[in-house]
C-alpha positions, 0 to 999 in steps of 0.5 A: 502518475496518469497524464495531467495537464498543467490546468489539472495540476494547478486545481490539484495543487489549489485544492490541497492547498485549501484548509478548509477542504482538507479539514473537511476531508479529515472530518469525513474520514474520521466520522466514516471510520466509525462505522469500518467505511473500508469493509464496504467493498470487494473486488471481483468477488473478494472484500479489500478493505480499502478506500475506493481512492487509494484502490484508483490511485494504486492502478495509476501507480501500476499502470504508470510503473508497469512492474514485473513483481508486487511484493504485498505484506498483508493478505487478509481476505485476498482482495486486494491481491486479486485487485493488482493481479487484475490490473496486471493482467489487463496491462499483459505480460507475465508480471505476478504478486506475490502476497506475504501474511503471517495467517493465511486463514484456510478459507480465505487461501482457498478462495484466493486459489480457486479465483480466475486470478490466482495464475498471476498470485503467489503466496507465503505464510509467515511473519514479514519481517522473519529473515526466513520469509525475507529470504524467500521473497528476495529469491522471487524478486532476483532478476525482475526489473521492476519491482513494486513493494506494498506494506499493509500488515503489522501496523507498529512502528517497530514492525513497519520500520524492520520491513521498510528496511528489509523491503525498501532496497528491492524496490526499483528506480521510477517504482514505488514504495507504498505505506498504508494506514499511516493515518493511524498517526493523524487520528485520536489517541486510543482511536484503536484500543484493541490493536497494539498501534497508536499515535506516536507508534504506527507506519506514519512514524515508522515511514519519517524514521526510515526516510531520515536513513536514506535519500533513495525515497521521496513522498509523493505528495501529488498522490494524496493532494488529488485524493484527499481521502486517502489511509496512506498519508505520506505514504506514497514513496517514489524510488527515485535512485538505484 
């Protein structure tokens, strides 16, 4: 994470410590969440349907690591892909995204393609989780020594949990491994009665699975801690061995 000093950590440390400050953050988020808060912004033209706070801490991560590959499961309207190729090119070099989606929509591809960012983007059509598309991914990260891996599609338990453990093991020591919407988990029963997600089936309880399979992953608390509002609760994975 960005340099602190102990002063700054201690306040961070204090501030997530409190119970009233979290709850009041958890009210703030829930209450926003009725009215889709995350749809209100775009980045360089392009809506990413993100809380401003994840999107700070995300260039923080990427700054920090300085990856050669981002592998995002999740494309939508492509904001956010456009986001990490923009930090990219302000940090330099030939670092790329590559973007994995199950229905890249004609209109959104269109406008990904056309954008001053698309140099540093790439992106396959298909299910995450197919051993086809897996295939192809682990053939773009090959040889790259940072690698970065972000999981936004499918937000079941089953799905999350298949491309945590396809995806995990191309991420490189000192990177991370980002879940988001593992909220999901901390919100009411039903909150989501039109999506196939829930409490009790989400990344939240796909992410504790995993991380009882393997000791290469470690929550980064620090990230939420400084955030407070934030869609990725425990999601915040260091890589912290080979």
């Amino acid at each position: 994470m960005a340099n602190q000093s102990p002063k700054d950590s201690e306040l961070i440390a204090r501030m997530a410590a409190d119970p009233e400050i979290r709850k009041l953050a958890h009210q703030l988020f829930l209450a926003t969440c009725r009215y889709k808060y995350s749809y209100n912004f775009s980045w360089l033209g392009r809506p990413i349907i993100q809380y401003p706070q994840d999107m700070i801490a995300m260039q923080e991560l990427i700054y920090e690591v300085r990856p050669d590959l981002i592998i995002e499961t999740g494309i939508a309207h492509g904001g956010s892909l456009i986001f990490y190729a923009s930090v990219l090119e302000l940090i330099g070099g030939e670092s790329e995204i590559l973007g994995i989606d199950i229905d890249i929509r004609p209109h959104n591809r269109a406008e990904i393609e056309k954008h001053r960012m698309a140099k540093r983007i790439r992106m396959i059509q298909g299910s995450s989780i197919d051993d086809g598309i897996a295939e192809q991914v682990y053939a773009s990260a090959k040889g790259k020594k940072k690698v970065m891996v972000i999981l936004d599609s499918n937000h079941t338990h089953a799905h999350v949990l298949r491309e945590l453990q396809l995806y995990g093991k191309l991420v490189t020591k000192g990177s991370y491994l980002v879940v988001f919407d593992t909220v999901v988990e901390d919100m009411s029963k039903d909150f989501f009665p039109d999506r196939p997600w829930d409490v009790g089936d989400n990344p939240k309880t796909a992410v504790r699975e995993y991380l009882r399979s393997t000791d290469r992953f470690v929550v980064q608390n620090e990230v939420e801690n400084k955030l407070l509002l934030t869609v990725a609760p425990e999601g915040y994975l260091k890589c912290i061995k080979d």
